[in-house]
C-alpha positions as CSV (number, residue, x, y, z in Angstrom):
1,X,-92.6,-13.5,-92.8
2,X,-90.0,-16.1,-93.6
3,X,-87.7,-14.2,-91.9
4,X,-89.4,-13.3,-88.7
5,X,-89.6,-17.6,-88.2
6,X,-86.4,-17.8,-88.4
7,X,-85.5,-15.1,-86.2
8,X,-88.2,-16.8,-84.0
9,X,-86.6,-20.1,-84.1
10,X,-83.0,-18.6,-83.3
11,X,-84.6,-16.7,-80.5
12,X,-86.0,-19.9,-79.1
13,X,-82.8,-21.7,-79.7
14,X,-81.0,-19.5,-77.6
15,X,-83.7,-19.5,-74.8
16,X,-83.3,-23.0,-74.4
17,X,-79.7,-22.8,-74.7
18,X,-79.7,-20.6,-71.2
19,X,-81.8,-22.5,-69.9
20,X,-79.6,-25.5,-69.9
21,X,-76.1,-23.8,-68.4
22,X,-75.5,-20.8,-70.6
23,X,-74.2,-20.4,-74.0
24,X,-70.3,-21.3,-74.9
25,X,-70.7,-20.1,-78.6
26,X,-72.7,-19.6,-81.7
27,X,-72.3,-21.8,-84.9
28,X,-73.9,-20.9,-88.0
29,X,-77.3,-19.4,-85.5
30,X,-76.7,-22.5,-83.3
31,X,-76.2,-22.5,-79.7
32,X,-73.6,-24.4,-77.9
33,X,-74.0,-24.7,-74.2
34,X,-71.4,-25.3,-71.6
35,X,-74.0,-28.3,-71.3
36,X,-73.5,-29.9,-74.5
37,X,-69.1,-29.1,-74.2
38,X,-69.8,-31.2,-70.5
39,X,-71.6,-33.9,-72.3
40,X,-69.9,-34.2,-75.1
41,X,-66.7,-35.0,-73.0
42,X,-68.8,-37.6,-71.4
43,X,-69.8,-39.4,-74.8
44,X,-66.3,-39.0,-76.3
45,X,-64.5,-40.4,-72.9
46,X,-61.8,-37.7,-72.7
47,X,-61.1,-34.7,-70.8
48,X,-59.6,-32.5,-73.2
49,X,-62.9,-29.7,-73.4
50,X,-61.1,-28.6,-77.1
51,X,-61.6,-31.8,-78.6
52,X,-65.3,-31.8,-77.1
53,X,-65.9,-28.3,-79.1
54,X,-64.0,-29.0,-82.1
55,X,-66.3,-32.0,-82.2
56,X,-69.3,-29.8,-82.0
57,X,-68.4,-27.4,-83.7
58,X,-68.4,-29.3,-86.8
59,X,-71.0,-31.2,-85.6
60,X,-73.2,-27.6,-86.1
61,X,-71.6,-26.7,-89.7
62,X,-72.2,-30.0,-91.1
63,X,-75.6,-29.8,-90.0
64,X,-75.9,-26.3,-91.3
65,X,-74.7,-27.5,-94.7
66,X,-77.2,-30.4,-95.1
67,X,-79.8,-27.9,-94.8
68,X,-78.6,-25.9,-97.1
69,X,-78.3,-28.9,-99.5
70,X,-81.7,-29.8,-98.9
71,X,-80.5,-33.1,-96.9
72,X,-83.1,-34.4,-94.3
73,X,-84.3,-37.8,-93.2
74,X,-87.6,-38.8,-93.5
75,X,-89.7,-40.7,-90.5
76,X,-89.5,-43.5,-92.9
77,X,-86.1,-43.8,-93.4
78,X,-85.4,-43.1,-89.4
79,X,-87.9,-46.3,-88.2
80,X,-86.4,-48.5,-91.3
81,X,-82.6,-47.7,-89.3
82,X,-84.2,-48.6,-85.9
83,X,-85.7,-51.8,-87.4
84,X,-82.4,-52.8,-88.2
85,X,-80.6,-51.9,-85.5
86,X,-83.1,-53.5,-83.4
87,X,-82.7,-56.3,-86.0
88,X,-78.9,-56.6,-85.2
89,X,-80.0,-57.1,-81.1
90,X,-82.4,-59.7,-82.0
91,X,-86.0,-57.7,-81.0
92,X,-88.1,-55.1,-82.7
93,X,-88.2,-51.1,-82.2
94,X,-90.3,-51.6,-79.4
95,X,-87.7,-53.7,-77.7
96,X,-85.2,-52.4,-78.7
97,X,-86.7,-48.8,-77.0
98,X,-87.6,-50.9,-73.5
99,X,-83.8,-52.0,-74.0
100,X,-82.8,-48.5,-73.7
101,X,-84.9,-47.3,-70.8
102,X,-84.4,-50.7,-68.6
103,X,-80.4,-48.9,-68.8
104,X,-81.7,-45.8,-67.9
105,X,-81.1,-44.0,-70.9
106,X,-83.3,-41.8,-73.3
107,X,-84.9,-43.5,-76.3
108,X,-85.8,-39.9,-77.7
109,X,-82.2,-38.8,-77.4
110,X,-80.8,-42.1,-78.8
111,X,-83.4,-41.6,-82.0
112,X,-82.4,-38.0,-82.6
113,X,-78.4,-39.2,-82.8
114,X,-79.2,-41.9,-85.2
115,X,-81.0,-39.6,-87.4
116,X,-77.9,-37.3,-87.3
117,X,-75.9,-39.7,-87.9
118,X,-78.2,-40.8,-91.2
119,X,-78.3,-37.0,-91.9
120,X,-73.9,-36.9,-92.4
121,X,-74.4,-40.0,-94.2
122,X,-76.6,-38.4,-96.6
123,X,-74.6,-35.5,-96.8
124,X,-71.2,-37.1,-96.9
125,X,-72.4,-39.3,-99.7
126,X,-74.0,-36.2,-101.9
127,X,-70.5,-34.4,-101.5
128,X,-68.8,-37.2,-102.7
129,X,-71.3,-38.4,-105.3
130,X,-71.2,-34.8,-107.1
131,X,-67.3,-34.4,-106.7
132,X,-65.6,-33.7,-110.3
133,X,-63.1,-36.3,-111.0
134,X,-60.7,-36.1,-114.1
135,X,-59.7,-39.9,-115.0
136,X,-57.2,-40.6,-117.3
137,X,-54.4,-43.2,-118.3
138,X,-51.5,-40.9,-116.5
139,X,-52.9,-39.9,-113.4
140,X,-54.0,-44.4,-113.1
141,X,-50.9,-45.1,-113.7
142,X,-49.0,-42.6,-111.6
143,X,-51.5,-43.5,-109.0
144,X,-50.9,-47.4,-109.1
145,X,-47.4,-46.6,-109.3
146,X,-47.1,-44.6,-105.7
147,X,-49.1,-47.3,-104.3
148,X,-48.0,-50.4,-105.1
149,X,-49.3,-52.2,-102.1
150,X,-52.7,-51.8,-102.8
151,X,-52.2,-53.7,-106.5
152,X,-50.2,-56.5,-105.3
153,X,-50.4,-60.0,-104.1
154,X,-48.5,-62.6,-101.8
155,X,-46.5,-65.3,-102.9
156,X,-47.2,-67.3,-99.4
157,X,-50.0,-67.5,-96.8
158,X,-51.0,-68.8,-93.4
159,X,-54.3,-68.8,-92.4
160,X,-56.7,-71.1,-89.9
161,X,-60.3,-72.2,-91.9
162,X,-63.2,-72.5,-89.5
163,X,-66.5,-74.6,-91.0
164,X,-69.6,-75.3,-89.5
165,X,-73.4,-76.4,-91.1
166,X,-74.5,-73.8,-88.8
167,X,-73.5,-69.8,-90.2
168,X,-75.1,-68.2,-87.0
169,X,-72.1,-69.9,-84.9
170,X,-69.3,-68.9,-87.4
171,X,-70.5,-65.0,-87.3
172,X,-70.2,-65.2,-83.4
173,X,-66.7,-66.4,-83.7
174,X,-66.1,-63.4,-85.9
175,X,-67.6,-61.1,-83.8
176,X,-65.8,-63.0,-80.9
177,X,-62.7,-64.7,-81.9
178,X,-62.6,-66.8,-78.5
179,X,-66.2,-68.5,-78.7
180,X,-65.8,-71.8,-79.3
181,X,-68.6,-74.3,-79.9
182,X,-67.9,-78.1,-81.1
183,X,-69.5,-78.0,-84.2
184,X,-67.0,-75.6,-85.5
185,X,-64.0,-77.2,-86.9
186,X,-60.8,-75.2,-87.8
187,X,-57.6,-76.0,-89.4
188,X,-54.3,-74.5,-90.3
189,X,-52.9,-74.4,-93.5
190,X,-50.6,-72.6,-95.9
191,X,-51.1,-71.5,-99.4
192,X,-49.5,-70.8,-102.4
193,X,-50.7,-68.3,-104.6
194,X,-50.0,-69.7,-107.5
195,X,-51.9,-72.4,-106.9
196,X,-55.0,-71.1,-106.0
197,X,-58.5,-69.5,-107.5
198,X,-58.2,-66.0,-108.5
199,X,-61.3,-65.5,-106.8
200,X,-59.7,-66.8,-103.2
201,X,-56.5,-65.1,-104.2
202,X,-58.6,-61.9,-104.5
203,X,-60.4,-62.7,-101.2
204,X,-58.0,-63.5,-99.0
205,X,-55.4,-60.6,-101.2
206,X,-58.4,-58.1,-99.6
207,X,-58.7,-59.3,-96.3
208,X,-56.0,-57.8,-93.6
209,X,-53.8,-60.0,-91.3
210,X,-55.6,-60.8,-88.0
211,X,-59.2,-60.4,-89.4
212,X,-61.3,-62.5,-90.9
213,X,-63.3,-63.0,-94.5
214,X,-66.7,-63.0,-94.9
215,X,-68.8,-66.3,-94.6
216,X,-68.7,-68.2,-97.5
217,X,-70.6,-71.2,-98.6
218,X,-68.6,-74.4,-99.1
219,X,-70.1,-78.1,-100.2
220,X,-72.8,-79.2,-97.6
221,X,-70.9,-76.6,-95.1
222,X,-70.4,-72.5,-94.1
223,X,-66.7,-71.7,-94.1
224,X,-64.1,-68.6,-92.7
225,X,-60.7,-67.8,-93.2
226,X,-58.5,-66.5,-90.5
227,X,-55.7,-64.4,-91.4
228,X,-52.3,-65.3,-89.6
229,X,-49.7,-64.1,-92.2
230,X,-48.6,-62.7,-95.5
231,X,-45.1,-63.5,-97.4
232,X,-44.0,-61.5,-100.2
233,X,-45.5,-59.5,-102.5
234,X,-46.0,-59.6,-106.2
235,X,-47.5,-56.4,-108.0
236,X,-49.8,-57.1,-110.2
237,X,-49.4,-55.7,-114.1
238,X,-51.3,-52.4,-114.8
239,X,-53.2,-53.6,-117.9
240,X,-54.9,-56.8,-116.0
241,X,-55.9,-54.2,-113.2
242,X,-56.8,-51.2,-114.8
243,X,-60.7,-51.4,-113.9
244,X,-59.8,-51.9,-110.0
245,X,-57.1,-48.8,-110.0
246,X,-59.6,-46.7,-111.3
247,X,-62.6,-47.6,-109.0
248,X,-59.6,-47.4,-105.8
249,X,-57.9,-44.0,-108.0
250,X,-61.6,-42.4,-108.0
251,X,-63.0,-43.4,-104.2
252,X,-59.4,-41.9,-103.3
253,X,-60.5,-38.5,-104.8
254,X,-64.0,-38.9,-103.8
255,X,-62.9,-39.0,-99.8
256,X,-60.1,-36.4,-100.7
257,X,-63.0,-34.3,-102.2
258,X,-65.2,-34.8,-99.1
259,X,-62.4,-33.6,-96.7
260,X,-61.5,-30.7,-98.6
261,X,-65.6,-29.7,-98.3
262,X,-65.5,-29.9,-94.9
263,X,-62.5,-28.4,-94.1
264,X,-63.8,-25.5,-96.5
265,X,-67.2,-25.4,-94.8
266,X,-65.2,-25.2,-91.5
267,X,-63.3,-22.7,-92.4
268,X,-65.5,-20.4,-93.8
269,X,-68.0,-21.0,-90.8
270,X,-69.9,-18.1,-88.7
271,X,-68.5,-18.8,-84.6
272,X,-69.4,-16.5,-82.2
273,X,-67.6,-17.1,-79.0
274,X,-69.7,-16.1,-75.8
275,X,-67.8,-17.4,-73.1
């Protein structure tokens, strides 16, 4: 019986499929339609149709693999992403939706990509999560030693600190770095690291050239730090890092890990080409 569904669902997969243009290829028992290759190239801006496929195409094996992992989001977690994206545009689900369709788009289609997109989250996540990692003092230290710029500080720094009472104006200056509004004052200094809390150092140590830190609370004010530039660079010993080169060592492996799954899953993969 379980079979025949799914022989059902396959046969109505490919239905529709035809319906829309005719079938490209089959991934793992999924149809793609010289439809979806079209709009694809549409969403991803670009005319090259193998990029459009390749995206597909692992679009459908991913997908194939959370359900073989038993990955799926719920109704609950899908409305709970909306809220907050709707959060994020300053409305709720239902304007947020009314948003959508005043720009002529599809609020059912935009809904099924964000729970896709929760559904390689998931499944990214459980890949990496159930990686096996071997952690020891040699591969650390090997590690911090072939990447020395990721344990080191500057001697020197210039930077430009923004501070307002209000945090709402600083975070539109982040997410626009030519807003300006009068009750944001700004300054440009220089640093020394020596000189300054390790818990600045660390900070500003983490946050690239050209970006900015996260708001921080100051005395009876909101501050930012802009990032101009970075002199020298100081590595920091082993022993006083150890904790940080293992979390960095094992996220390393964890993404490694993840890649290799994919490309694996990709690999061994069921395409049927059509046309």
């Amino acid at each position: 019986m379980r079979k025949f569904l799914i022989s059902c669902c396959f046969v109505a997969n490919i239905l529709y499929a035809q319906s829309l243009g005719g079938i490209a290829m089959i991934v793992e028992n999924q149809p793609i339609t010289l439809y979806d290759i079209e709009q694809t190239m549409k969403e991803l801006k670009t005319n090259d149709k193998q990029k459009a496929i390749a995206f597909l195409i692992n679009d459908k094996v991913q997908q194939s693999e959370a359900k073989k992992l038993g990955i799926y989001v719920s109704t609950f977690e899908l409305n709970e992403k909306l809220a907050q994206i709707a959060k994020g545009n300053n409305t709720d689900i239902n304007g947020l939706q009314a948003k959508i369709e005043k720009d002529k788009l599809s609020f059912e289609n935009f809904k099924n990509k964000v729970k896709k997109d929760l559904e390689r989250e998931k499944l990214y996540r459980n890949i990496m999560q159930n990686a096996k990692i071997t952690i020891d003092d040699e591969a650390l230290k090997h590690f911090y030693e072939n990447n020395l710029d990721k344990f080191s500080t500057f001697s020197n720094i210039d930077l430009v600190v923004y501070n307002s009472t209000n945090p709402e104006l600083l975070q539109q200056l982040i997410q626009n770095p030519m807003f300006k509004n009068s009750q944001i004052k700004s300054k440009a200094i220089s640093l020394n690291a020596t000189n300054m809390d390790p818990r600045l150092l660390a900070l500003l140590n983490n946050t690239k050239i050209g970006e900015f830190t996260p708001i921080l609370n100051g005395e009876n004010t909101y501050i930012i730090y802009f990032i101009k530039e970075k002199y020298g660079k100081n590595p920091i010993e082993f022993d006083l890092i150890k904790d940080q080169v293992s979390n960095v060592y094992t996220l390393t492996q964890r993404e490694q890990a993840l890649k290799n799954h994919l490309d694996k899953i990709r690999v061994n993969a069921h395409i049927e080409k059509i046309r």
